[in-house]
N, CA, C and O of each residue as an XYZ file, in Angstrom:
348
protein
N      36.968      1.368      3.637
C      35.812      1.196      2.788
C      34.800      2.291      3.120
O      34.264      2.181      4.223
N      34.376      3.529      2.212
C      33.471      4.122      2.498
C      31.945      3.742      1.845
O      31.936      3.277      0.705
N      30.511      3.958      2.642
C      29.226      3.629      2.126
C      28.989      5.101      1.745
O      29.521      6.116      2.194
N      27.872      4.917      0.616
C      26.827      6.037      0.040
C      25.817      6.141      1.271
O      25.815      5.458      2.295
N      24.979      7.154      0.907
C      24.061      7.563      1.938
C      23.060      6.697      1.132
O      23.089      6.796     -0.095
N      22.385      6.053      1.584
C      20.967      5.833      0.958
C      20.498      6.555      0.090
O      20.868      7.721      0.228
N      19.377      6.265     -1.350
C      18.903      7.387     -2.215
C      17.390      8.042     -1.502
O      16.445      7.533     -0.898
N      17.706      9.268     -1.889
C      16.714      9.716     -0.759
C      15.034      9.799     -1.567
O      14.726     10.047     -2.733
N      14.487      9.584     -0.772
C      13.117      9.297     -1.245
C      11.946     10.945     -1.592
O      11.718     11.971     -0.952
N      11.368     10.243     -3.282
C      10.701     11.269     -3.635
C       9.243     11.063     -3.217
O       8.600     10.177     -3.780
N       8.435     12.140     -1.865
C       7.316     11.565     -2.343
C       6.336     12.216     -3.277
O       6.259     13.365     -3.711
N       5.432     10.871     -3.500
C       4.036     11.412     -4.375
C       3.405     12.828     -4.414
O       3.281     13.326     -3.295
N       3.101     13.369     -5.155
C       2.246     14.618     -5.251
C       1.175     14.810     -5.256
O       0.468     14.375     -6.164
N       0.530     15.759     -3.919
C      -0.882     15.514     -3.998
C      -1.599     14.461     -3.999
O      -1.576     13.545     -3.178
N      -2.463     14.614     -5.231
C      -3.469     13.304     -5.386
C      -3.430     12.350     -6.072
O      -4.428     11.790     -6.525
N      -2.014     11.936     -6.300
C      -1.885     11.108     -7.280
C      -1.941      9.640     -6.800
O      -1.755      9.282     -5.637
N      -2.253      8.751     -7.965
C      -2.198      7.508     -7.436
C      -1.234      6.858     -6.636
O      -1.525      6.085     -5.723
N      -0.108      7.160     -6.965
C       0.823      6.730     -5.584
C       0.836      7.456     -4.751
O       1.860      7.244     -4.100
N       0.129      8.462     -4.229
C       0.080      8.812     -3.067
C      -1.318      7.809     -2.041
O      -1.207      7.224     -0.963
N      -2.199      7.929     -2.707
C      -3.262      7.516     -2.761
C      -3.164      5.953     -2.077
O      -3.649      5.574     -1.011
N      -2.485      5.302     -2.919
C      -1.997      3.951     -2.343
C      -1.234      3.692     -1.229
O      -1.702      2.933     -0.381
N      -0.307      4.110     -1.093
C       0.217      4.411      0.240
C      -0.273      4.708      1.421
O       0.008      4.238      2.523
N      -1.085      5.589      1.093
C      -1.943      6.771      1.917
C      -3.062      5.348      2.544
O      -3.294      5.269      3.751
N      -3.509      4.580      1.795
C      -4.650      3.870      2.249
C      -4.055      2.349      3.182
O      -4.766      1.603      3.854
N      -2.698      2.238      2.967
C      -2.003      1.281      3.828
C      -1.352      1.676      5.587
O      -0.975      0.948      6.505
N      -1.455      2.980      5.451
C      -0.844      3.735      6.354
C      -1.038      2.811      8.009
O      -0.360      2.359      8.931
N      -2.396      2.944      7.572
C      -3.389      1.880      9.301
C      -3.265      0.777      9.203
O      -3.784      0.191     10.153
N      -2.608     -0.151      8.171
C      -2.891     -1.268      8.427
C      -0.781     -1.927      8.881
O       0.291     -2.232      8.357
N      -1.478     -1.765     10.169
C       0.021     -2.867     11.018
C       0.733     -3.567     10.788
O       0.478     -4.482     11.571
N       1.926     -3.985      9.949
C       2.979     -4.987      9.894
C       4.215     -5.162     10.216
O       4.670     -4.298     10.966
N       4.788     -5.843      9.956
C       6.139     -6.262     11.089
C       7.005     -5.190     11.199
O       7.322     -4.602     12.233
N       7.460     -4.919      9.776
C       8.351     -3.872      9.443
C       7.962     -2.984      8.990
O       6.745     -3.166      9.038
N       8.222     -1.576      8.303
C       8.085     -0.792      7.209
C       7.908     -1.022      5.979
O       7.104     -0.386      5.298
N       8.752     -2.107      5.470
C       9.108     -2.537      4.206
C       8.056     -3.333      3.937
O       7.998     -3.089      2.732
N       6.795     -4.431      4.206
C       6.111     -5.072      4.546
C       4.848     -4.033      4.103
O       3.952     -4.439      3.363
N       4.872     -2.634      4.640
C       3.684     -2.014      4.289
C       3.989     -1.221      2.960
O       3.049     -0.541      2.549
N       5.151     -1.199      2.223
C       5.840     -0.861      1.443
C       5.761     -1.280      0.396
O       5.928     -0.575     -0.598
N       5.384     -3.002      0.331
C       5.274     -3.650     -0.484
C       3.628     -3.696     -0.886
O       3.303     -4.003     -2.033
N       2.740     -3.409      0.017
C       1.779     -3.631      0.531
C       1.268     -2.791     -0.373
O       0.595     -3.306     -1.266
N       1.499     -0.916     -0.377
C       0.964      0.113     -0.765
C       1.597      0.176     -2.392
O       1.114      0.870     -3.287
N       2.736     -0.683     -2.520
C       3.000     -0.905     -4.014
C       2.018     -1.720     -5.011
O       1.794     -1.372     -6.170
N       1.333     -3.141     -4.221
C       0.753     -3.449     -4.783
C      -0.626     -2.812     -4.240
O      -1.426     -3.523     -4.848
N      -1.312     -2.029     -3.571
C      -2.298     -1.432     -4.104
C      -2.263     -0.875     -5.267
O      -3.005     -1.063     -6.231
N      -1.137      0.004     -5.118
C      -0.583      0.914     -6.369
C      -1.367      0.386     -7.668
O      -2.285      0.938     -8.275
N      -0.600     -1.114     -7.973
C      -0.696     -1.684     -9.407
C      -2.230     -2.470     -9.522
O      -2.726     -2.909    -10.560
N      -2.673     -2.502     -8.492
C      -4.245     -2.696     -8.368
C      -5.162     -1.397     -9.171
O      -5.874     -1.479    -10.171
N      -4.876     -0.342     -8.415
C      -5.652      0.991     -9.159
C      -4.410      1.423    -10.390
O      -4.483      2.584    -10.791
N      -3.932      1.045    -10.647
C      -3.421      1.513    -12.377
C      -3.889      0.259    -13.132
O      -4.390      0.437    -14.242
N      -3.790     -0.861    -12.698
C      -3.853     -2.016    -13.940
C      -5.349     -2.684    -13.980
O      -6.018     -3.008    -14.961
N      -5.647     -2.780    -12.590
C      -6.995     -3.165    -12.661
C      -7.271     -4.709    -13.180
O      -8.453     -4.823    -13.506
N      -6.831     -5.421    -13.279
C      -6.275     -7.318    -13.306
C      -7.092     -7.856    -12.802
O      -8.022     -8.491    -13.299
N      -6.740     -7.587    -11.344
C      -7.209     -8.722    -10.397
C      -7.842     -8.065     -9.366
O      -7.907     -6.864     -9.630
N      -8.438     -8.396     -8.085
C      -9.137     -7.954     -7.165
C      -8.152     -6.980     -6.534
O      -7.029     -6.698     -6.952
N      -8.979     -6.365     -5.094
C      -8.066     -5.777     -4.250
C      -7.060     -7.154     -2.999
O      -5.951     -7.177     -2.466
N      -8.236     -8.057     -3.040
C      -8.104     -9.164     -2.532
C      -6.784     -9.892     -2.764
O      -6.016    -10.331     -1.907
N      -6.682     -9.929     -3.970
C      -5.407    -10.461     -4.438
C      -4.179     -9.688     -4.632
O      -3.024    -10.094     -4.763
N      -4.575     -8.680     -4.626
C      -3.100     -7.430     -4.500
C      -3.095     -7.586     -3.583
O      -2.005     -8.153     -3.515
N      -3.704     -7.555     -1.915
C      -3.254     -8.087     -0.732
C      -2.347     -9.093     -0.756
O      -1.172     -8.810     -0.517
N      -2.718    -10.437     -1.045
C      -2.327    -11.792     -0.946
C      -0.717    -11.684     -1.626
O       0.392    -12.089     -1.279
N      -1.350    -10.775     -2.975
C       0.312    -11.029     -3.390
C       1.533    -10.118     -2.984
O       2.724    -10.301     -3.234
N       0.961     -9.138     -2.327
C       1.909     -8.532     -1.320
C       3.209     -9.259     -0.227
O       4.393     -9.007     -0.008
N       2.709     -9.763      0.018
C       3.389    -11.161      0.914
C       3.515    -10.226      2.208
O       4.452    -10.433      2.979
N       3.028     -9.685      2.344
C       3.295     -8.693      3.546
C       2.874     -9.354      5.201
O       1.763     -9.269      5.722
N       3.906     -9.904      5.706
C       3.564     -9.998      6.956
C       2.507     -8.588      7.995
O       2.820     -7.529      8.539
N       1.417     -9.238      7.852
C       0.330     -8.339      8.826
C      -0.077     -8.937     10.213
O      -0.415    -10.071     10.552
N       0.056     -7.939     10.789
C      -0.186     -8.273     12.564
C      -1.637     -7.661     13.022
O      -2.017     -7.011     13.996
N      -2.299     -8.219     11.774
C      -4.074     -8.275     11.872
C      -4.306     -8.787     11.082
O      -3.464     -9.088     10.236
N      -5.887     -9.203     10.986
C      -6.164    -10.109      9.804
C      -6.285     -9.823      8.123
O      -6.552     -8.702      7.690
N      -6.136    -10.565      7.569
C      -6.269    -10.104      6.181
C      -7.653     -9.580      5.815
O      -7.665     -8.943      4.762
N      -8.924     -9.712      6.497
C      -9.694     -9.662      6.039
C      -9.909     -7.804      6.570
O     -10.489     -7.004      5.836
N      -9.348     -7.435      7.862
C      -9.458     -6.741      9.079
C      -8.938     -5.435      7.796
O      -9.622     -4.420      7.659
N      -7.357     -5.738      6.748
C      -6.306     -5.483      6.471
C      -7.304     -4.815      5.418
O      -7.477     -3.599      5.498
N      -8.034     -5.622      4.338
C      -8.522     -5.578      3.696
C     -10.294     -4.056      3.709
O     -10.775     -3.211      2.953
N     -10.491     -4.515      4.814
C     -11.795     -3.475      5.484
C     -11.048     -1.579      5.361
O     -11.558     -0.470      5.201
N      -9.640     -2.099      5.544
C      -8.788     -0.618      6.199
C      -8.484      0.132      5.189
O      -8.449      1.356      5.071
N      -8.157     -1.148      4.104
C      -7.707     -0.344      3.018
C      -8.857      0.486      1.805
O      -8.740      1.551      1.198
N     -10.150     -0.745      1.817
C     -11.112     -0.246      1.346
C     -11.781      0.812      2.002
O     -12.354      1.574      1.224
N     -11.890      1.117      3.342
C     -12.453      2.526      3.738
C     -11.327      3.650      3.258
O     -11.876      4.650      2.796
N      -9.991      3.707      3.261
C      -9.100      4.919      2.983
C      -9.522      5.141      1.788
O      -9.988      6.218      1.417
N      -9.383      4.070      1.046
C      -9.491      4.481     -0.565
C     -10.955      4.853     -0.689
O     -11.060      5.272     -1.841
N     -12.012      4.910     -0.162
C     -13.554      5.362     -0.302
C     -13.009      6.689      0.112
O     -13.007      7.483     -0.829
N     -12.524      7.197      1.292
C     -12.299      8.202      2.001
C     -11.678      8.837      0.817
O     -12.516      9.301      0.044
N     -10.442      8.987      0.457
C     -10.157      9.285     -0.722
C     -10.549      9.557     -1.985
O      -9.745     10.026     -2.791
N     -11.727      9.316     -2.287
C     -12.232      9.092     -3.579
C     -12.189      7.913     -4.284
O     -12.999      8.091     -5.193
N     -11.805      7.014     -4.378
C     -11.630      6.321     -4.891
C     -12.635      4.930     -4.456
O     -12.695      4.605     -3.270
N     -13.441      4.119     -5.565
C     -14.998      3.175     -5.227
C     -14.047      2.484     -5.812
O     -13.528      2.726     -6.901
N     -13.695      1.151     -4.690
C     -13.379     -0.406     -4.683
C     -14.615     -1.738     -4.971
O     -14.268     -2.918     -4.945
C-alpha cells in the first residue's frame, strides 16, 4: 500500500486577510496546531463576513486554549490593531 505526501500548503500574500487572521492567532497557545488553525479560520470569517462578534468567532472555534478565553481574546484584538485592522 503506498501513501501521497500531504497537499502542500499555500501561504497568504502579504496583507491579505488570511494572512492577517492567522497572523493575529499566532500568540495565542493551544493544545495542538490544528486548534489554532481552526481558531485563525474563524477569525478569518469574522473580518470577511462581519455576523457576529470577535467573541463569538472565538467560542465557535472550539479550539482547545491553554489560557483564558478572555486572555485569548485581548491577544487577538491587539495583533489585529497592530495590523491595521479596529475590532
Amino acid at each position: 500500500m503506498t501513501t501521497k505526501p500531504p497537499a502542500k500548503i499555500k501561504i497568504a500574500s502579504g496583507q491579505s486577510l488570511e494572512r492577517v487572521a492567522y497572523q493575529s492567532v499566532v500568540s495565542v497557545p493551544t493544545v495542538e496546531p490544528h486548534d489554532q488553525d481552526r481558531l485563525g479560520y474563524n477569525v478569518w470569517k469574522y473580518l470577511t463576513e462581519r455576523r457576529d462578534s470577535l467573541e463569538v468567532a472565538v467560542k465557535t472555534a472550539g479550539a482547545r486554549l491553554l489560557i483564558s478565553e478572555e486572555e485569548a481574546l485581548q491577544r487577538i484584538r491587539q495583533s489585529l490593531n497592530q495590523q491595521g485592522i479596529q475590532v
